[in-house]
N, C-alpha and C positions, 0 to 999 in steps of 0.2 A: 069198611074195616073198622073203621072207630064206634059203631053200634056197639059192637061186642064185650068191648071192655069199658070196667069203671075208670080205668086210670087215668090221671089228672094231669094236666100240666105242672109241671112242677119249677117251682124258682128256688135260686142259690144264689147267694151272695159270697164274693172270695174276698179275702182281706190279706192282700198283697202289698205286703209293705205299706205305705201311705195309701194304695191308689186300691180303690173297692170297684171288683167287676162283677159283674151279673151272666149271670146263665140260665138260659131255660132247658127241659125236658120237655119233649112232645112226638105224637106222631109225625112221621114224613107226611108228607105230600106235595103234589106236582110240580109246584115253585121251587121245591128244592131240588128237583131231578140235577141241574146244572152240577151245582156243589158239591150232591153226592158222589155225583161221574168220577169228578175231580178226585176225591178223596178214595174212593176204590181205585183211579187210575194209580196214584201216588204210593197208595198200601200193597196194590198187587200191579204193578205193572205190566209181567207176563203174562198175563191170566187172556186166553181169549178161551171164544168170545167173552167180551166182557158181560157183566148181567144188566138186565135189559128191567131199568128202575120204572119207569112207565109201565111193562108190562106189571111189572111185581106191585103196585100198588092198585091194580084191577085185579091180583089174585085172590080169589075169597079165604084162602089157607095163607096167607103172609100178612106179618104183624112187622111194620119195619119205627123205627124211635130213631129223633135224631136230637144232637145236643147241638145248642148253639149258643155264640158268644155274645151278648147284647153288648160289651162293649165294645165293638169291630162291628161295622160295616162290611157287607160283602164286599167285594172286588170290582163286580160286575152291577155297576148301577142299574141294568135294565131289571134286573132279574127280579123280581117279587115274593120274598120270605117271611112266611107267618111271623106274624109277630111274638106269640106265646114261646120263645126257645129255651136252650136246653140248659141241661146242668153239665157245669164241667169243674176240674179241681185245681188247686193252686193252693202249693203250702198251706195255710191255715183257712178253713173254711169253714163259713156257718151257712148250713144250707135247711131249708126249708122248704116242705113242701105244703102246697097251695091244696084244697080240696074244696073249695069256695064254686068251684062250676065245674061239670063234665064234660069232654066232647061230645059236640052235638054233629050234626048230620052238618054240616058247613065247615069248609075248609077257614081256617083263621086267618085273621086279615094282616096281610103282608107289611114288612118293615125293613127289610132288608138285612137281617142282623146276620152274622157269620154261624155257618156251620163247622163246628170243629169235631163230629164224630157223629156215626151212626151204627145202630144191628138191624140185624134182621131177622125173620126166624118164621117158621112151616108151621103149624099145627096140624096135625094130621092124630086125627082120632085121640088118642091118651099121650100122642108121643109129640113135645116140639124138638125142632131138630134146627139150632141155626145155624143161620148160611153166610154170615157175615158180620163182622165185629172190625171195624177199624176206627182210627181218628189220624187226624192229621200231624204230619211228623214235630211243627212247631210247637202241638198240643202235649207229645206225649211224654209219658213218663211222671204223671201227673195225676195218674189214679184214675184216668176219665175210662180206657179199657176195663177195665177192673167193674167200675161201677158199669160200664153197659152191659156187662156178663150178668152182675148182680139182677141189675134192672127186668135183663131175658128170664132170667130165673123165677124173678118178682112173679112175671106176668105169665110166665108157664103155670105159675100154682094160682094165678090168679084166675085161669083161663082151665082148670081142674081136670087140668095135665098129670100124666104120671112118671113121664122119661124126659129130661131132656137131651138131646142128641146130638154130637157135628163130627166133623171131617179136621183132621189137623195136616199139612206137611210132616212129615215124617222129620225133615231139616229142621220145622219150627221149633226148636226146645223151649221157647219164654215163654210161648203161646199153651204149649204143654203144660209146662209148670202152672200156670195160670188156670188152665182148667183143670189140672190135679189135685191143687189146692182146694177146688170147691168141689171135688168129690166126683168128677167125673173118672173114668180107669177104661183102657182102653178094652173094646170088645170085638174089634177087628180090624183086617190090613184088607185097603182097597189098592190096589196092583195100580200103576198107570192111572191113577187117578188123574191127577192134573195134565191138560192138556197141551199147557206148553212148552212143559219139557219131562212127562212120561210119569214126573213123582208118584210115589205111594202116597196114602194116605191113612191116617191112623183112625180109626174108627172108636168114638169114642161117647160114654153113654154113663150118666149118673145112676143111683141107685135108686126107688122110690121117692120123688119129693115131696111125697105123701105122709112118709112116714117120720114117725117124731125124731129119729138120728136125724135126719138130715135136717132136717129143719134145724135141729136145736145146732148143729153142726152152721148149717145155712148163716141163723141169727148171729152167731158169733164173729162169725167170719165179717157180716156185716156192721159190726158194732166196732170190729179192727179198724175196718175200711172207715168209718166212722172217727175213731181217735185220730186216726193217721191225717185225714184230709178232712173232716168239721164234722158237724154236727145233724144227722139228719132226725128231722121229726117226723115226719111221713114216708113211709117208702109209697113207692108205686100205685100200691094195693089200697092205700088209708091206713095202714094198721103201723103201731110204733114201730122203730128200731131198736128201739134200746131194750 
């Protein structure tokens, strides 16, 4: 999976009060399976079955990112977590991203640092379509969803995609608004979607992310997200934010 893209790990610094914490961005992989479980348990609890992260990181169409907290330790000392982790947000932040080395073919070498959010997302021909956006309940409200949406989007145009695509609850309205905001509008009702108690499902799909609205639409929205929670110099891709 990481052949494919240029995208870099990326580091953030948050400046919380007196106390400065660090986050990385990076791909999942297999060390993290544990934490992820946890944290899709957490965000959808009904959901069966649940998604099978082992399988999806053997899938050659799924592209999954996880953020983690370098200042938290996991929970579970056995467990083995790259060390490269993720970005996450906190009141005022200066974040940076790193483009100093690309993933290579070697999974990065474990440290145990906390996961506090992950996506995940299909590629399929011109269309990504994700299947997953959560973070952990202590994490959010903190801009870190927001930026995993941004980030799926990053790497849809990175990856010279023309749709981005998902599935909302019909109940979710925050999760809606979140993705109306950045220009998704719904394009169909999936009946009984969800399995463990029948719900619909909103069917919902951006416009070209090809073309210069959205984009310039895109940038902005990112430069928001950027005043509100720090500073980013790199997105995903290499290319400015500002």
């Amino acid at each position: 999976m990481q052949k494919y893209v240029k995208i870099i790990r990326s580091y953030l610094c948050v400046y919380y009060g007196e106390e400065t914490l660090a986050y990385y961005i990076r791909y999942m992989c297999k060390e993290d399976i544990s934490q992820v479980n946890e944290i899709d348990r957490e965000a959808f609890p009904t959901q069966w079955p649940p998604p099978d992260y082992r399988r999806e990181l053997q899938n050659p169409l799924a592209r999954l990112i996880v953020v983690c907290d370098d200042s938290h330790k996991a929970e579970e000392p056995e467990m083995e977590i790259p060390r490269e982790d993720v970005s996450g947000l906190m009141s005022r932040i200066k974040r940076w991203w790193r483009q100093n080395r690309f993933f290579g073919h070697e999974p990065p070498q474990s440290s145990g640092q906390r996961i506090i959010g992950f996506a995940s997302m299909w590629v399929m021909a011109d269309e990504a379509h994700i299947t997953n956006i959560a973070v952990r309940q202590s994490y959010q409200r903190q801009g870190i969803g927001e930026l995993l949406l941004i980030l799926t989007i990053d790497l849809a145009t990175e990856l010279k995609t023309n749709l981005v695509t998902l599935e909302v609850r019909v109940s979710n309205l925050p999760a809606q608004n979140l993705y109306s905001k950045h220009g998704f509008v719904q394009t169909g009702l999936r009946r009984g979607y969800y399995t463990d108690n029948r719900e619909d499902a909103l069917l919902m799909s951006t416009a070209s992310i090809t073309l210069a609205p959205f984009q310039a639409q895109f940038q902005e929205l990112k430069r928001a997200h950027t005043r509100k929670y720090g500073e980013i110099a790199k997105s995903l891709t290499g290319t400015s934010s500002r």
